[in-house]
Backbone and ligand atoms as CSV (ligand in chain L), in Angstrom:
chain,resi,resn,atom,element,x,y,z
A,1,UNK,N,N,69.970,106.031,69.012
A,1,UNK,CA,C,69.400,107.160,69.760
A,1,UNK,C,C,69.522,106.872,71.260
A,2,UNK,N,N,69.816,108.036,72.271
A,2,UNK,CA,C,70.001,107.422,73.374
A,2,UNK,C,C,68.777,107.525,74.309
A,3,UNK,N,N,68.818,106.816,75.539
A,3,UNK,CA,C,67.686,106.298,76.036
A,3,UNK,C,C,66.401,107.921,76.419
A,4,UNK,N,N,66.776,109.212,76.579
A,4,UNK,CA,C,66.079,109.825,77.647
A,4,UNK,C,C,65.261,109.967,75.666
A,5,UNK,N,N,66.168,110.451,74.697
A,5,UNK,CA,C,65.475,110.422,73.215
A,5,UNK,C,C,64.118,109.684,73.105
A,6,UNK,N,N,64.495,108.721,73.153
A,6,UNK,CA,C,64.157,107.200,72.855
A,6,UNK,C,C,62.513,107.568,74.022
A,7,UNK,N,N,62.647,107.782,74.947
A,7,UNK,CA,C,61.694,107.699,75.619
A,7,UNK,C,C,60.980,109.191,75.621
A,8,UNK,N,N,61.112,110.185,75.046
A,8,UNK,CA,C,60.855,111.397,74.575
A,8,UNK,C,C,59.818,110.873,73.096
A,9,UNK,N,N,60.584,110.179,72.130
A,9,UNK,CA,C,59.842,109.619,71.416
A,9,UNK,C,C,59.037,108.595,71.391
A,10,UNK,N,N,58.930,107.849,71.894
A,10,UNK,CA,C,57.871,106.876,72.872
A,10,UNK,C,C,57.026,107.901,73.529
A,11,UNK,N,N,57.008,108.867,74.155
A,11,UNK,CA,C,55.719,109.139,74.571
A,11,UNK,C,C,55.097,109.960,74.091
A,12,UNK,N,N,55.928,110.058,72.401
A,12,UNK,CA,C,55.208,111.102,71.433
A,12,UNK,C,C,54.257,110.334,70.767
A,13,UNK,N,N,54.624,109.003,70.726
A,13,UNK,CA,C,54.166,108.188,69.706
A,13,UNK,C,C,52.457,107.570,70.595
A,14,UNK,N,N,52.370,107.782,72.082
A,14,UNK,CA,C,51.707,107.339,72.846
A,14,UNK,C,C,50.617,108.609,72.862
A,15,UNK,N,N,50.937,110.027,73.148
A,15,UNK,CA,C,50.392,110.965,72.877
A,15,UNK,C,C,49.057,110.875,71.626
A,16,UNK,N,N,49.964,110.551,70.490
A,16,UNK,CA,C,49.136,110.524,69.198
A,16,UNK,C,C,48.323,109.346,68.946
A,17,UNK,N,N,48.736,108.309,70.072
A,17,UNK,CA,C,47.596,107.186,70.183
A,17,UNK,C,C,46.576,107.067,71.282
A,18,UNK,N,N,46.821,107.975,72.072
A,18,UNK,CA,C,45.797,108.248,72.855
A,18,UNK,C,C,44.967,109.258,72.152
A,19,UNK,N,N,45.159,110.372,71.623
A,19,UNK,CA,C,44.272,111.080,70.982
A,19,UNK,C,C,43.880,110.346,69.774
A,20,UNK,N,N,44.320,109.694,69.315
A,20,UNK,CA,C,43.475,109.001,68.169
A,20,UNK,C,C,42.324,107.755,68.376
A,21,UNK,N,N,42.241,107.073,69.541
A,21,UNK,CA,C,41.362,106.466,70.166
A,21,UNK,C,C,40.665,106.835,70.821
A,22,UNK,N,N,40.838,108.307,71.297
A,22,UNK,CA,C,39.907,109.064,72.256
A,22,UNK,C,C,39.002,109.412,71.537
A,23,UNK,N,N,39.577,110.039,69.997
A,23,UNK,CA,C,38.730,110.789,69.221
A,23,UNK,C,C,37.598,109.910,68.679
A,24,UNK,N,N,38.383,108.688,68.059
A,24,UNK,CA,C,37.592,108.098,67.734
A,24,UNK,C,C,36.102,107.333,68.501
A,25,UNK,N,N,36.559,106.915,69.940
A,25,UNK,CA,C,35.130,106.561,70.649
A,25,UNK,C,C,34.358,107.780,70.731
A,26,UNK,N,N,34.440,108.980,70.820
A,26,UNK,CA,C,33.867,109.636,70.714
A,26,UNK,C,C,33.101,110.233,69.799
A,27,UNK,N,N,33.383,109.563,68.794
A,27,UNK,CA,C,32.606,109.825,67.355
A,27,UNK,C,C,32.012,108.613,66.922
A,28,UNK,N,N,32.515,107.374,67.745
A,28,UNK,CA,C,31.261,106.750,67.613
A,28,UNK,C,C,30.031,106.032,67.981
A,29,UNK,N,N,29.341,106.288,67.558
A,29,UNK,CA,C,27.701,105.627,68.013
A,29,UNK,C,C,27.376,104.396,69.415
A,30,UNK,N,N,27.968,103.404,68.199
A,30,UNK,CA,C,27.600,102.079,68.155
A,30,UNK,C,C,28.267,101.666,70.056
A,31,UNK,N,N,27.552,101.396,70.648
A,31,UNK,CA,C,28.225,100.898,72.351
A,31,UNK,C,C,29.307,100.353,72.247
A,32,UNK,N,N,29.272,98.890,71.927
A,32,UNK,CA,C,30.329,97.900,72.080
A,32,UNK,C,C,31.537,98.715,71.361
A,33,UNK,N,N,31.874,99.123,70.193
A,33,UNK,CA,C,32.701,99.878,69.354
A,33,UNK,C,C,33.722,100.639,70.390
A,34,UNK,N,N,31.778,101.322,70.857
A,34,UNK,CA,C,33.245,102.700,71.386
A,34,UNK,C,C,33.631,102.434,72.566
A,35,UNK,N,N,33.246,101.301,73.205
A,35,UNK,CA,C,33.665,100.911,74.258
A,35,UNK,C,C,35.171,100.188,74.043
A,36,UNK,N,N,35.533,99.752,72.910
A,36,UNK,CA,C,36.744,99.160,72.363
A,36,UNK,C,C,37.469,100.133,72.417
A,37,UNK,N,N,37.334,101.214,71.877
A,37,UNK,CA,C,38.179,102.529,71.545
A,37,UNK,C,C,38.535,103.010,73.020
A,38,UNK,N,N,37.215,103.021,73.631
A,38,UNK,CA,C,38.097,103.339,74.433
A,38,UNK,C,C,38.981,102.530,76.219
A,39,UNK,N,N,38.812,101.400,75.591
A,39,UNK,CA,C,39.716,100.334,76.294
A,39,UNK,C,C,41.007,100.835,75.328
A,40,UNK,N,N,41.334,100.941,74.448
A,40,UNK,CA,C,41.944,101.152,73.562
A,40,UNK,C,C,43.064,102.856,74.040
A,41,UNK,N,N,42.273,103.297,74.326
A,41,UNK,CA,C,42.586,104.694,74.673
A,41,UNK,C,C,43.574,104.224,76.239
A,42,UNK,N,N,42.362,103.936,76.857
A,42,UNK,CA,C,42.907,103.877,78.220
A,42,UNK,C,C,44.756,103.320,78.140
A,43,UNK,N,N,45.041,101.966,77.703
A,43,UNK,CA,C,45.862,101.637,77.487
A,43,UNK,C,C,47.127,102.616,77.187
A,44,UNK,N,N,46.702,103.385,75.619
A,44,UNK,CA,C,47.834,104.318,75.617
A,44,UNK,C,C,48.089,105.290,76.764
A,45,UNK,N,N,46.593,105.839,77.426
A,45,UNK,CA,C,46.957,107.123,78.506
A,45,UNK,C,C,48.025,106.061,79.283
A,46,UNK,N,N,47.759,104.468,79.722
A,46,UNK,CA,C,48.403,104.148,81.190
A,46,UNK,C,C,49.932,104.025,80.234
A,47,UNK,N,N,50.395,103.954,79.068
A,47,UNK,CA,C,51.710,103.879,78.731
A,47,UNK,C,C,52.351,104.668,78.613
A,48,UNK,N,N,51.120,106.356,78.298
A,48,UNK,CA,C,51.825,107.119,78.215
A,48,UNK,C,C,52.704,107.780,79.464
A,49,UNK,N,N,51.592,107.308,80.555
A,49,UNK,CA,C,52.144,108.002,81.748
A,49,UNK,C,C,53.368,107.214,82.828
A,50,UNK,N,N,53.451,105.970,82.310
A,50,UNK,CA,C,54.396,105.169,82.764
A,50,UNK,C,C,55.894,105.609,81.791
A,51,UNK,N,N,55.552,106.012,80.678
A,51,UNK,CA,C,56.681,107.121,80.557
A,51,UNK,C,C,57.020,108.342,80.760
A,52,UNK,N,N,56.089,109.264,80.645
A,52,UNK,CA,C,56.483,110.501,81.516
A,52,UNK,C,C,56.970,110.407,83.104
A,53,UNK,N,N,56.921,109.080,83.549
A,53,UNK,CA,C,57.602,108.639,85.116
A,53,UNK,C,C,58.931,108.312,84.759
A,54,UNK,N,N,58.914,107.454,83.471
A,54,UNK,CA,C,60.547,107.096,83.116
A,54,UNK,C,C,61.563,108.558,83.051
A,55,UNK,N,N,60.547,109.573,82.323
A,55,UNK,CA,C,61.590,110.788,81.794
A,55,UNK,C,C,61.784,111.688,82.826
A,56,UNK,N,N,60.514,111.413,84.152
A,56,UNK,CA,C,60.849,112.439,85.713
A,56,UNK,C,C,62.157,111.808,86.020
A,57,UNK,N,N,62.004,110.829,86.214
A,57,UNK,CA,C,63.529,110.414,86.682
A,57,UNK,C,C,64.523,110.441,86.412
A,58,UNK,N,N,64.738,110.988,84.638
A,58,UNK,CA,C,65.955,111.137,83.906
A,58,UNK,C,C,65.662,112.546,84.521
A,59,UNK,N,N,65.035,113.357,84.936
A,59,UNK,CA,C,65.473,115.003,85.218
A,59,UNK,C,C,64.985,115.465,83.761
A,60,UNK,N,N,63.691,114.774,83.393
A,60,UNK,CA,C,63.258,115.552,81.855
A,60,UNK,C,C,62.045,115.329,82.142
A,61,UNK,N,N,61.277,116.140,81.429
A,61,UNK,CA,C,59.902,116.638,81.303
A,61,UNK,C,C,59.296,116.171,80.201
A,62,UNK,N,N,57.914,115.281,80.391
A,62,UNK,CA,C,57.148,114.764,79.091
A,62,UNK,C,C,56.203,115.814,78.491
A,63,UNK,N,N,56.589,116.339,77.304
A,63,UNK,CA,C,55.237,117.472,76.826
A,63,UNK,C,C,54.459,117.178,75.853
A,64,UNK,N,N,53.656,117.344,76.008
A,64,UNK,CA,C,52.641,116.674,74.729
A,64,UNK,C,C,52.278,118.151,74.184
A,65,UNK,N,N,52.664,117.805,72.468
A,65,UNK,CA,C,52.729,118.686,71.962
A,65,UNK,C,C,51.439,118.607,71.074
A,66,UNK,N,N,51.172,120.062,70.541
A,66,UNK,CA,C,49.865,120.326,70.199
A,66,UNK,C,C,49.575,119.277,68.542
A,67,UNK,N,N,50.795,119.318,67.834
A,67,UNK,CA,C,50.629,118.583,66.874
A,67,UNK,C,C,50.587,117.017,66.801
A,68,UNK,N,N,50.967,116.456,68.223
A,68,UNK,CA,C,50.479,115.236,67.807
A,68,UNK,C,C,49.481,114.648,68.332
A,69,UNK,N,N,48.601,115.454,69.218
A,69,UNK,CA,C,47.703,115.130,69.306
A,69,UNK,C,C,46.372,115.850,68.319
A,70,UNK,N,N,46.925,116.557,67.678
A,70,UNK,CA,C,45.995,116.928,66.241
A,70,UNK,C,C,45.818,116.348,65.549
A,71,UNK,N,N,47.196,115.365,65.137
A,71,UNK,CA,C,47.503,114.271,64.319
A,71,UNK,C,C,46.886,112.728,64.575
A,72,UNK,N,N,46.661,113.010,66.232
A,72,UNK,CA,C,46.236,111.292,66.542
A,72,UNK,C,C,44.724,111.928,66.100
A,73,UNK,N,N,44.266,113.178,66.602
A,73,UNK,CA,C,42.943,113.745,66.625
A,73,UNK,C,C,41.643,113.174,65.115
A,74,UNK,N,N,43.318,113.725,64.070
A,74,UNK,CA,C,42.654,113.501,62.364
A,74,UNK,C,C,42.564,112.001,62.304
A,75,UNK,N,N,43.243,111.299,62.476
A,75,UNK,CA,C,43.869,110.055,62.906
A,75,UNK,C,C,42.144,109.218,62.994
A,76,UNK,N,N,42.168,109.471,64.158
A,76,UNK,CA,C,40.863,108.790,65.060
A,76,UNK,C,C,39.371,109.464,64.384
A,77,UNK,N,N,39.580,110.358,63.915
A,77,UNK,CA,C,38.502,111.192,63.050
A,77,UNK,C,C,38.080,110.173,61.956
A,78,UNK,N,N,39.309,109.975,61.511
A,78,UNK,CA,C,39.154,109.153,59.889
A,78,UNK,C,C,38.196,108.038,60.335
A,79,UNK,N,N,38.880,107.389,61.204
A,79,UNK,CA,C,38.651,105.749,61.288
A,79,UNK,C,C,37.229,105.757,62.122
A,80,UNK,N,N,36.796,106.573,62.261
A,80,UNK,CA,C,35.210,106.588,62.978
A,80,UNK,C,C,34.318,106.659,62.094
A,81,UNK,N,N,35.386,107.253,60.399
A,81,UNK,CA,C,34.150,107.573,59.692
A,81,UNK,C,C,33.991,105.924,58.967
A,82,UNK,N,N,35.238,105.243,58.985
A,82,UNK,CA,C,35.128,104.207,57.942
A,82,UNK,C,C,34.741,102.875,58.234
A,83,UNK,N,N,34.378,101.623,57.170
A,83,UNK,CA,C,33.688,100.978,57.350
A,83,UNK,C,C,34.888,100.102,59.397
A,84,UNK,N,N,34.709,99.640,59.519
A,84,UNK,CA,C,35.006,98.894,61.240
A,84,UNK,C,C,35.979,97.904,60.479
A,85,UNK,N,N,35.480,96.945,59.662
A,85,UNK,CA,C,36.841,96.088,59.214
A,85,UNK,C,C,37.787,96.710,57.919
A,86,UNK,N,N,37.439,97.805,57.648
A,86,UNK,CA,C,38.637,98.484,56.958
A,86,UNK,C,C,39.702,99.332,57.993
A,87,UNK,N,N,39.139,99.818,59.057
A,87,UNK,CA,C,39.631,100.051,60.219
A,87,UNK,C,C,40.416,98.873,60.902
A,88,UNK,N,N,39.753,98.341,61.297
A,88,UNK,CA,C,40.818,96.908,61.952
A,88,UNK,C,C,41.810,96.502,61.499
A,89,UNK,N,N,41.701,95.936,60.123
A,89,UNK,CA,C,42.388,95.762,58.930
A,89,UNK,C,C,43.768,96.362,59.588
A,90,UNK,N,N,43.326,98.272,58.621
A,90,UNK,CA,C,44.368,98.956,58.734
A,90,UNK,C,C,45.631,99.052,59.920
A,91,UNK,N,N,44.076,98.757,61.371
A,91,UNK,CA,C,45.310,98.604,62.722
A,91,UNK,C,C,45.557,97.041,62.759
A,92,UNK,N,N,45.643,95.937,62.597
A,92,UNK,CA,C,46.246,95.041,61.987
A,92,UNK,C,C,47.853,95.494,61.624
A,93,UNK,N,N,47.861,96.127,60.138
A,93,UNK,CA,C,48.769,96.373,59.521
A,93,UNK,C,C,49.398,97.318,60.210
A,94,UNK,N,N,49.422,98.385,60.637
A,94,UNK,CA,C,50.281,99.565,61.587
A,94,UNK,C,C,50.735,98.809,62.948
A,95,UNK,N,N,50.198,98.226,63.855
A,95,UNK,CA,C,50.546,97.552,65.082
A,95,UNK,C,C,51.726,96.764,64.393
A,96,UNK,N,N,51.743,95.802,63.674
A,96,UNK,CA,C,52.449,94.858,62.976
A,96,UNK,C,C,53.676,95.415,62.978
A,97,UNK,N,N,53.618,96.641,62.230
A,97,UNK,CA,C,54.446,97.442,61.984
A,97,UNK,C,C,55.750,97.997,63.408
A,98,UNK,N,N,54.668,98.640,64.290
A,98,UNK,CA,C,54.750,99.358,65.324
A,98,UNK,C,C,55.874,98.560,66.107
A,99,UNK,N,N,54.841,97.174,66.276
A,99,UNK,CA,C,55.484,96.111,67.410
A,99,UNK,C,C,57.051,95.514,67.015
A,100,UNK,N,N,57.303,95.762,65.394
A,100,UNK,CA,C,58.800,95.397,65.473
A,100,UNK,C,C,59.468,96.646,65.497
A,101,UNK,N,N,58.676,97.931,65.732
A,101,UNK,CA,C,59.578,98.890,66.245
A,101,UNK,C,C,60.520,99.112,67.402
A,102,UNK,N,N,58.686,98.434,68.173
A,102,UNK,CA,C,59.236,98.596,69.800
A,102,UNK,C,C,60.060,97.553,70.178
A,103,UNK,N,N,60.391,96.431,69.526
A,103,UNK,CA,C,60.864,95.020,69.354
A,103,UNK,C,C,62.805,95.749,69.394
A,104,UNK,N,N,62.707,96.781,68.519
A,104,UNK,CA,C,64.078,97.054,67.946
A,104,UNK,C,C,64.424,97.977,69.095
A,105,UNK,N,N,63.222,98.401,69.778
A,105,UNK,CA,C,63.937,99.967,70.633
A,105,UNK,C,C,64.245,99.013,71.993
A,106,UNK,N,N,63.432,97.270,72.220
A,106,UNK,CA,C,63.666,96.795,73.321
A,106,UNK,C,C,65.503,96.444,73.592
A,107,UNK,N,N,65.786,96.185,72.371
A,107,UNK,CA,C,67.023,95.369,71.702
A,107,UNK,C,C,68.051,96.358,72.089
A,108,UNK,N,N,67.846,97.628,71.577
A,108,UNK,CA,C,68.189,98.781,71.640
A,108,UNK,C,C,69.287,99.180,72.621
A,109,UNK,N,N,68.111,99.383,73.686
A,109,UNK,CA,C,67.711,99.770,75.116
A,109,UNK,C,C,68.324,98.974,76.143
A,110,UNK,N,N,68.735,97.501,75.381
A,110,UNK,CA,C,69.005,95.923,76.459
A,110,UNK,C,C,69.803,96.732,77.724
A,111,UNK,N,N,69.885,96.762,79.210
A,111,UNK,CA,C,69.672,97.356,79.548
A,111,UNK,C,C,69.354,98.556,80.319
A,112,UNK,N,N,69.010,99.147,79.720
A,112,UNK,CA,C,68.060,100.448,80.571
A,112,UNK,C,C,66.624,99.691,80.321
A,113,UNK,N,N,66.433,99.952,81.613
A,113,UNK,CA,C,64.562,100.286,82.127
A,113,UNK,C,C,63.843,98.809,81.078
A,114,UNK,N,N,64.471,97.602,81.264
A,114,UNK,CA,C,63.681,96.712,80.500
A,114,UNK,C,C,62.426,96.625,80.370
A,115,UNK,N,N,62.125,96.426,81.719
A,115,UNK,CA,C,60.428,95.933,82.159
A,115,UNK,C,C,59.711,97.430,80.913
A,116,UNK,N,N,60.298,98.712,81.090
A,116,UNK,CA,C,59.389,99.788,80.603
A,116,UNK,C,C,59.212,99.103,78.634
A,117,UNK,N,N,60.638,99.005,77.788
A,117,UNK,CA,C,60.310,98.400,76.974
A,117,UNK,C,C,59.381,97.278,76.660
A,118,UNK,N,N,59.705,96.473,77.733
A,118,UNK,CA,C,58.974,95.164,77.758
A,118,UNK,C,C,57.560,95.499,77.246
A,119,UNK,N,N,57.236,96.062,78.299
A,119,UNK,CA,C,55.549,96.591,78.247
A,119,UNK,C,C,54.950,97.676,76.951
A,120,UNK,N,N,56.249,98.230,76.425
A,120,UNK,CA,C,55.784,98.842,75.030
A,120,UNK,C,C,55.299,97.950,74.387
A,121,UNK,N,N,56.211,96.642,74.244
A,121,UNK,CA,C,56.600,95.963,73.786
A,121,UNK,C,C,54.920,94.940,73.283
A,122,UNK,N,N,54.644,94.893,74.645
A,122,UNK,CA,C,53.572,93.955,75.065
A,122,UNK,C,C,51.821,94.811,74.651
A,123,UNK,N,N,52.271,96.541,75.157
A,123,UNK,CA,C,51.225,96.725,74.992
A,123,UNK,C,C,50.698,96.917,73.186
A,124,UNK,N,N,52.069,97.130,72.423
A,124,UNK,CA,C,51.558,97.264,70.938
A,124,UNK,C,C,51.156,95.969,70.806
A,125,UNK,N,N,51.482,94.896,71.471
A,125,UNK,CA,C,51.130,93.133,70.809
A,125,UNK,C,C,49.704,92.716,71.230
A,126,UNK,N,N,49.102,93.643,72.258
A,126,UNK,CA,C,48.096,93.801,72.652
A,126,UNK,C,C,46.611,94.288,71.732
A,127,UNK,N,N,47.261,95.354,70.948
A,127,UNK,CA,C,46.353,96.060,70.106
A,127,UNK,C,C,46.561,94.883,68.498
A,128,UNK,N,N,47.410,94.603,68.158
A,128,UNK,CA,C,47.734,93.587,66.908
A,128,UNK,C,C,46.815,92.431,67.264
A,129,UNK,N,N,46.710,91.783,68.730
A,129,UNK,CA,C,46.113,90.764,69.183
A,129,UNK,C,C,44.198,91.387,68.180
A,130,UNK,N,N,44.006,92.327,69.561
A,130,UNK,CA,C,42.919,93.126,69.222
A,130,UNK,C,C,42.562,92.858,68.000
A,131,UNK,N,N,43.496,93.408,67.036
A,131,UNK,CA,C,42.320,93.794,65.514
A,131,UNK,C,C,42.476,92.690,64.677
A,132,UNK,N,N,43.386,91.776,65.524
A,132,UNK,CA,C,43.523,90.249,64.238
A,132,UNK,C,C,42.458,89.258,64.873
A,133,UNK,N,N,41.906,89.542,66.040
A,133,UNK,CA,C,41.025,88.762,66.940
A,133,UNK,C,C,39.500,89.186,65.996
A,134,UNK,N,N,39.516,90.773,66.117
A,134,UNK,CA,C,38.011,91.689,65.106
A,134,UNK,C,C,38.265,91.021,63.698
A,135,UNK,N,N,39.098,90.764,63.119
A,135,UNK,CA,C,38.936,90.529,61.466
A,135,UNK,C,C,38.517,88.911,61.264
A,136,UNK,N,N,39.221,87.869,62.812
A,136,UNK,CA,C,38.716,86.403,62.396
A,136,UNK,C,C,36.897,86.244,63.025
A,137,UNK,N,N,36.313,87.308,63.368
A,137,UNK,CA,C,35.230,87.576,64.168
A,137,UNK,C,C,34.983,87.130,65.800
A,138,UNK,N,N,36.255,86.811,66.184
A,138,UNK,CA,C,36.670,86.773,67.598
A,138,UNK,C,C,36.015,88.208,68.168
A,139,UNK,N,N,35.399,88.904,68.083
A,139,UNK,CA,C,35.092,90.052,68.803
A,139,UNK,C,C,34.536,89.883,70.239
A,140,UNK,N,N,34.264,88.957,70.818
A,140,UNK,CA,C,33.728,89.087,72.243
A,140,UNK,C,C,35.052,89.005,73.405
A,141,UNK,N,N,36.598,88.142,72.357
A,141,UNK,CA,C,37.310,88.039,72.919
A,141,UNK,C,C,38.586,89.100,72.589
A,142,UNK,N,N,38.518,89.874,71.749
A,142,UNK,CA,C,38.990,90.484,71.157
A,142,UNK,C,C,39.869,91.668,71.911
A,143,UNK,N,N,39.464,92.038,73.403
A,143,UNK,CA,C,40.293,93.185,74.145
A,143,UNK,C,C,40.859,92.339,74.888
A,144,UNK,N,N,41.018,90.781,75.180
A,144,UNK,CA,C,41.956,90.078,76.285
A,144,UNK,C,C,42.613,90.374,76.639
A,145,UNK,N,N,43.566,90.764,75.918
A,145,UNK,CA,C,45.008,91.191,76.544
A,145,UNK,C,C,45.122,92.568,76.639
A,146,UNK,N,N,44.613,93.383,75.799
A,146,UNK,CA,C,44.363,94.896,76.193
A,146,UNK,C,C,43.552,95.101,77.449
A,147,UNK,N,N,42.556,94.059,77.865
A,147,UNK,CA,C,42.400,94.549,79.440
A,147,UNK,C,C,43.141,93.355,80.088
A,148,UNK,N,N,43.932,93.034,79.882
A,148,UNK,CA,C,44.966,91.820,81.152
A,148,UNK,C,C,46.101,92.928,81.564
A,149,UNK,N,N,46.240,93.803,80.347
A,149,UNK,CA,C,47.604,95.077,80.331
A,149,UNK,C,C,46.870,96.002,81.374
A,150,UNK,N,N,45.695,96.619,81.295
A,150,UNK,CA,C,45.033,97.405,81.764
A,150,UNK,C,C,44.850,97.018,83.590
A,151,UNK,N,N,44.290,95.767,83.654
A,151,UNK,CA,C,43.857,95.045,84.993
A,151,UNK,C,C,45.132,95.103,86.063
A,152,UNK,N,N,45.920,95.112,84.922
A,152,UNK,CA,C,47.575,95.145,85.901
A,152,UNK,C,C,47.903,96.514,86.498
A,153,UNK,N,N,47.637,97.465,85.392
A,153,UNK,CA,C,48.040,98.656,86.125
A,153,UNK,C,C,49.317,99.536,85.599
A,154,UNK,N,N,49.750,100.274,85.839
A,154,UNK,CA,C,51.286,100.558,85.276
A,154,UNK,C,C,52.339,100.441,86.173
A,155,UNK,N,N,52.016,100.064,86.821
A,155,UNK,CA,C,53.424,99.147,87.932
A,155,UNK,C,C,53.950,98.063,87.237
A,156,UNK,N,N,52.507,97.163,86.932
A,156,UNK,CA,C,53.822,96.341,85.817
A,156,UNK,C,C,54.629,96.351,85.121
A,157,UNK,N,N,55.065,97.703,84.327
A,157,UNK,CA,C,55.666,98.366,83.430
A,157,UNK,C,C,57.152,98.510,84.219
A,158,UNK,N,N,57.114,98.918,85.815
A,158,UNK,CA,C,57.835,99.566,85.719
A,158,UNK,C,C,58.921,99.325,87.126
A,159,UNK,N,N,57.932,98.209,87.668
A,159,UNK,CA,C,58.311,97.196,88.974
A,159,UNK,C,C,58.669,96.079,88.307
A,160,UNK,N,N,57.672,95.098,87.923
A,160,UNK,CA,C,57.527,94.112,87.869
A,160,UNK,C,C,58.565,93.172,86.441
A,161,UNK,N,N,58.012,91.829,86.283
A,161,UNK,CA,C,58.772,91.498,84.844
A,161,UNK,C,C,57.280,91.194,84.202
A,162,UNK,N,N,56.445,91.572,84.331
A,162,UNK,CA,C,55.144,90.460,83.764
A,162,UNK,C,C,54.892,91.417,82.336
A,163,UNK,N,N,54.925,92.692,82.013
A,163,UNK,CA,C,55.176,93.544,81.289
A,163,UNK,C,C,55.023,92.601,79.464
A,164,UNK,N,N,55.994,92.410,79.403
A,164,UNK,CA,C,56.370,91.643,78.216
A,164,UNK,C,C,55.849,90.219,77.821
A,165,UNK,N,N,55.283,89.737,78.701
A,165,UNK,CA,C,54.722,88.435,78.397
A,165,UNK,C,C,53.163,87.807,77.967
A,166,UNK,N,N,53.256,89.188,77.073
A,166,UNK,CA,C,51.773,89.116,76.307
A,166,UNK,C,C,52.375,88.162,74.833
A,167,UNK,N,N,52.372,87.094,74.400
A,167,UNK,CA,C,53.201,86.955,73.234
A,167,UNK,C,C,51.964,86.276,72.566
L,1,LIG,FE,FE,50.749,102.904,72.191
């Protein structure tokens, strides 16, 4: 797939993870929780928008479409209702997933716009960190690197090389 694609779908996939962490702190209670969710959130908004900068510059327009943020919406709905380590768990297993996606689109991509992969790259290894940190009961340390990604900013993404070196 070629790169402006590639980053069209990347910020579909960011879309539906920002609405699915949004939804979810918002449905739930508990402080610390939804304060995760939405460290959690934040992250996708700053990736999402460090790609809609990648696609201004190709001369393309990022749209967030109504269905996938319905989809992150049901998404984040579910997991507010269910028990917290069947949740983790599950994002455990999907990040896992995710991160040798973005692993394949870095490879892909070798390059165009590294640092931007990089930081996909880094920020899905970020959230895997996250919920494998919640399941060994690491929870106090558990957003490290989701706020080390955050503390940086989205310049790192898109200046810098530091992006990728969440491992
Ligand atoms: Fe994401």
């Amino acid at each position: 797939m070629d790169y402006v694609r590639r980053l069209h779908q990347s910020h579909r996939i960011e879309v539906n993870g920002e609405a699915a962490y949004a939804t979810a702190a918002r449905l739930t209670k508990e402080p610390e929780r939804r304060a995760k969710w939405d460290a959690l959130k934040q992250l996708e908004t700053q990736m999402k928008t460090q790609l809609a900068v990648a696609l201004q510059r190709e001369g393309a327009t990022a749209r967030e479409r109504r269905l996938d943020v319905w989809l992150g919406q049901a998404g984040g709905g579910i997991a507010a209702m269910l028990p917290w380590r069947m949740v983790v768990w599950a994002l455990a297993k999907i990040t896992a997933h995710t991160t040798r996606f973005w692993e394949r689109l870095e490879r892909e991509q070798v390059g165009r716009n590294p640092t931007l992969f990089a930081a996909l790259t880094a920020h899905e290894r970020a959230q895997q960190e996250f919920a494998q940190r919640e399941l060994s009961g690491e929870v106090k340390t558990s957003l490290e690197f989701v706020s080390a990604l955050l503390s940086r900013g989205p310049r790192a993404a898109t200046v810098g090389h530091e992006g990728g070196n969440l491992t």
